[in-house]
C-alpha positions as CSV (number, residue, x, y, z in Angstrom):
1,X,46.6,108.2,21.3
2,X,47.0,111.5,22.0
3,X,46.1,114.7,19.4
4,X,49.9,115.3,18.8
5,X,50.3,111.6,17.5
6,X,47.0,111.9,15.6
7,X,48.3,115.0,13.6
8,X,51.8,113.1,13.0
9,X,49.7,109.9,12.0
10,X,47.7,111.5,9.6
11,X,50.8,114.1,7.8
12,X,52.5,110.5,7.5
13,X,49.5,109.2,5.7
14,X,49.6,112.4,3.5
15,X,53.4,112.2,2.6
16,X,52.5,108.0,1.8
17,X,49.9,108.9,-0.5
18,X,52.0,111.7,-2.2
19,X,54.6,109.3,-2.6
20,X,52.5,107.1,-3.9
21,X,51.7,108.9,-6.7
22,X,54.7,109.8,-7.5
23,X,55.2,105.8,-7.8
24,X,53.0,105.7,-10.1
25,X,53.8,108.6,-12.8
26,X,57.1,106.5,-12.5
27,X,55.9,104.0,-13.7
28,X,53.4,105.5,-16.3
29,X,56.6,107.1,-17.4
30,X,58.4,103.7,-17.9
31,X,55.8,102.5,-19.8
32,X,55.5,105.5,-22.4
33,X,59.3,105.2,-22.9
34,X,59.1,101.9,-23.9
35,X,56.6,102.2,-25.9
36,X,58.1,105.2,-27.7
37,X,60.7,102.9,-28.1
38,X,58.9,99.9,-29.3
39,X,57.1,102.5,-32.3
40,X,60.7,104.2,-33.0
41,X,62.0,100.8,-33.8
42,X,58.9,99.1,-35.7
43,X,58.8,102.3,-38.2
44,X,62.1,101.4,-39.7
45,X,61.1,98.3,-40.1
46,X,58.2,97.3,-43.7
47,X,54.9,97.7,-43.1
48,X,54.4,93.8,-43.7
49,X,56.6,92.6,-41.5
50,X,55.1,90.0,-38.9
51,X,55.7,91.6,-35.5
52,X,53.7,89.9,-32.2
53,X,52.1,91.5,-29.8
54,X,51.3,90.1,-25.9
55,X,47.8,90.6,-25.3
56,X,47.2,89.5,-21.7
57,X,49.0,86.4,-21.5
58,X,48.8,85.4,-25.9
59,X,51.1,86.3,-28.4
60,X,48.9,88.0,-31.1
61,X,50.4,88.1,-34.4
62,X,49.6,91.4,-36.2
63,X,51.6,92.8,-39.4
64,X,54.2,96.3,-38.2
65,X,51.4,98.0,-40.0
66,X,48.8,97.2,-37.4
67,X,50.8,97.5,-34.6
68,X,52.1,101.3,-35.0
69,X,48.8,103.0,-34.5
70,X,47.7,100.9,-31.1
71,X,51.2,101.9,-29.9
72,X,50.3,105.6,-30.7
73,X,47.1,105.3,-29.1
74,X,48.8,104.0,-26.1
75,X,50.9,106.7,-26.0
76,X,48.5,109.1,-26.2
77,X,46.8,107.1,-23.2
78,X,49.6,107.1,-21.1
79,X,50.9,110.9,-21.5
80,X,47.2,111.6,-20.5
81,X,47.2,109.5,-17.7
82,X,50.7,111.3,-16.6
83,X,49.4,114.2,-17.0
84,X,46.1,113.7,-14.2
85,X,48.7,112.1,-12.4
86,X,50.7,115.1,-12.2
87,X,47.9,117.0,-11.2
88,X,47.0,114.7,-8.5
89,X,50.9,115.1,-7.0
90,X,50.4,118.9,-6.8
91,X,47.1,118.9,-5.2
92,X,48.6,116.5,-2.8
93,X,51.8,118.2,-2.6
94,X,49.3,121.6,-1.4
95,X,47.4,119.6,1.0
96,X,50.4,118.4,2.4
97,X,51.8,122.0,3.1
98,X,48.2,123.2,4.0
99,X,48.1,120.6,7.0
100,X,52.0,121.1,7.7
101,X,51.3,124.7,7.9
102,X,48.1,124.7,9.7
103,X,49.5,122.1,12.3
104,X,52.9,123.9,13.0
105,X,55.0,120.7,11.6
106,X,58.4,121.4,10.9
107,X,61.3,119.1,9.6
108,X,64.2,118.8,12.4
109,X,67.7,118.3,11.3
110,X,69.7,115.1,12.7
111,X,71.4,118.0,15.2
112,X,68.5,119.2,16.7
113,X,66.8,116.2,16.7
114,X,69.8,114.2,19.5
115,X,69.3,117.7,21.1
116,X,66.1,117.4,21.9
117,X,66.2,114.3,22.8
118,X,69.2,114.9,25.1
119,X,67.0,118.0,26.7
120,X,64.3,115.6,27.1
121,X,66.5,112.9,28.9
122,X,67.9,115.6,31.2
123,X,63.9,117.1,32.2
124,X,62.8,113.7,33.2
125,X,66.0,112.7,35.2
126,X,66.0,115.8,37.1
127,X,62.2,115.5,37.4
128,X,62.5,111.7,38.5
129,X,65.5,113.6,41.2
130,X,63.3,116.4,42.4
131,X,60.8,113.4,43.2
132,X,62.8,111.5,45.4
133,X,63.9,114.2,47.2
C-alpha cells in the first residue's frame, strides 16, 4: 500500500469515527426525549398510581411517585452524557480538518471527479501508444 492510500485509509477511519459519534448523541438524544416524555405524562397522573418499570428484562412495579425522580436522574445522566458526546464530535471534527489540512485532502465534485478520470484514461492510452511505437 502506498503512502497516498495510507493517508486516504486513515482520513476514512477519522470521518467513521466522527460519524460514529454522532450516532451515538442520536441516540442519547432519543432516549432523553422519551424519557422527557415518559415524566411529562406520569406527572399528570396521582402520585399513587401503580406505574411499571422494565428493569433489564422484569417489570418492576413502583408507585408514579417513585418513578418521577429515577426518570429525572436519568435525564440528568443522559444530557451529561450528550453533552461529553458533543465535545467528543468537535474534537473529532478538529482532528479531522487538522489531518485534511496537513495532508492536502480536498473533496472533488462529481464533475471533476469523471474529469479526472477521463484525463487519467487518456495519459495511460497515449502512454500504452508511445510504447508500442
Amino acid at each position: 500500500m502506498n503512502e497516498q492510500q495510507e493517508v486516504v485509509e486513515h482520513f476514512q477511519k477519522l470521518r467513521e469515527q466522527q460519524q460514529d459519534i454522532a450516532n451515538e448523541i442520536a441516540k442519547v438524544n432519543d432516549e432523553r426525549r422519551e424519557h422527557k416524555r415518559v415524566t411529562e405524562m406520569l406527572k399528570k397522573m396521582p402520585n399513587d398510581k401503580r406505574c411499571y418499570r422494565l428493569v433489564g428484562d422484569t417489570l418492576v412495579e413502583y408507585q408514579v411517585k417513585d418513578v418521577i425522580p429515577m426518570l429525572d436522574t436519568n435525564i440528568k445522566n443522559l444530557e451529561g452524557l450528550e453533552t461529553k458526546l458533543n465535545e467528543q464530535l468537535v474534537a473529532k471534527g478538529k482532528e479531522v480538518n487538522e489531518y485534511k489540512e496537513k495532508n492536502h485532502i480536498r473533496f472533488v465534485n462529481e464533475k471533476e471527479f469523471y474529469e479526472i478520470r477521463r484525463n487519467a484514461t487518456n495519459t495511460d492510452a497515449s502512454t500504452a501508444n508511445s510504447a508500442t511505437k
